[in-house]
C-alpha positions in Angstrom: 23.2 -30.1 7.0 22.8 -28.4 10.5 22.6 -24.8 10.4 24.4 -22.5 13.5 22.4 -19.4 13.9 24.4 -18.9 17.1 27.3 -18.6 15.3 29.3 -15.1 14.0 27.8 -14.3 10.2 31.2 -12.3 9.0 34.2 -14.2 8.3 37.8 -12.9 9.0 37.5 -11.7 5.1 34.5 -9.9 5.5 35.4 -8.2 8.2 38.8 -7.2 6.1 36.8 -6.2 3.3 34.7 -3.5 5.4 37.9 -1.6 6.1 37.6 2.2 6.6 39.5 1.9 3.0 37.5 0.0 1.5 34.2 2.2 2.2 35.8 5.3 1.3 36.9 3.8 -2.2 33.2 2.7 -2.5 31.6 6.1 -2.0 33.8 7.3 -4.5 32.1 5.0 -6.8 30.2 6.2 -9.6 27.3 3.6 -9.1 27.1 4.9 -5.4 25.7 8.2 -6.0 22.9 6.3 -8.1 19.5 6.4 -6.9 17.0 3.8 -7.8 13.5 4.6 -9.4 10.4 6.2 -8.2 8.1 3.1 -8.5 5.4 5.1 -9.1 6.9 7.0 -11.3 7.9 4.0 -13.6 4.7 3.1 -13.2 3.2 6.5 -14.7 5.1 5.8 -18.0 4.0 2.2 -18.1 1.0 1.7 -20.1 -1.2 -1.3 -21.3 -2.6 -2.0 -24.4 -5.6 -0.9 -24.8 -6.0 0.7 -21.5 -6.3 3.8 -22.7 -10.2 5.2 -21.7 -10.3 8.3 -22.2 -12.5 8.2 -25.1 -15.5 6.2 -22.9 -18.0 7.8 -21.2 -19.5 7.0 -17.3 -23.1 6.7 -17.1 -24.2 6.0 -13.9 -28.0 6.4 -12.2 -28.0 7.6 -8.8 -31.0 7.1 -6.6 -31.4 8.1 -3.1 -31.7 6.4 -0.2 -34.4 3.8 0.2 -36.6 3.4 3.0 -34.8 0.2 4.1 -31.4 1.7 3.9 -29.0 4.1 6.0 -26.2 5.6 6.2 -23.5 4.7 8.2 -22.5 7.4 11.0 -18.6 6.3 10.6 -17.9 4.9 7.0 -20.8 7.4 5.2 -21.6 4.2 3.2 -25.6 3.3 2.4 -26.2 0.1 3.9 -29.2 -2.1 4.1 -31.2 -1.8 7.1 -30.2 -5.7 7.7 -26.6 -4.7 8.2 -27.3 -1.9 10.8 -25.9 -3.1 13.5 -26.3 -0.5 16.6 -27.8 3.1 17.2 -25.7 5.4 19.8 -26.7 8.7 19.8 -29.0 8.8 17.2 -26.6 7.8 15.1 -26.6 4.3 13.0 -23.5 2.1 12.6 -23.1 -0.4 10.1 -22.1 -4.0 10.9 -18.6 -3.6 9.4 -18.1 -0.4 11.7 -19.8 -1.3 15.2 -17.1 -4.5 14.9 
């Protein structure tokens, strides 16, 4: 079945039902004045099973910058000195970056 998109998408009953009455009887509605959820929120009080880490404990070794790495003048990330991908300034840019 061929579809008009050309053609009006209210009907003579829609049109009726959008009265001026009809709108002021819906804002008098008790479900009108409802607001819907914070998403983040909801999410806040949603919890997993067994997602709870607060018991565990982050150990993480930090080392410093090798002497085939650098830092990246616009995302402050350590790269590899095979991803450097221009020097302007005297500042190194990373491939992802210079892009």
């Amino acid at each position: 079945m061929a579809t008009d998109y050309d053609a009006p998408r209210k009907t003579d009953e829609d049109v009726s039902e959008d009265s001026i009455e009809e709108l002021k009887n819906r804002r008098n509605d008790k479900n009108s004045g409802k607001v819907d959820e914070d998403e983040a929120e909801a999410a806040e009080a949603f919890e997993l099973p067994g997602a709870d880490l607060s018991h565990e404990e982050l150990t993480v070794r930090v080392l410093p910058r090798q002497a085939d790495e650098f830092t990246c003048a616009s995302c402050f990330l350590v790269r590899h000195r095979s991803q450097l991908a221009e020097t302007r300034n005297g500042q190194m840019y990373c491939v992802d970056c210079a892009g």
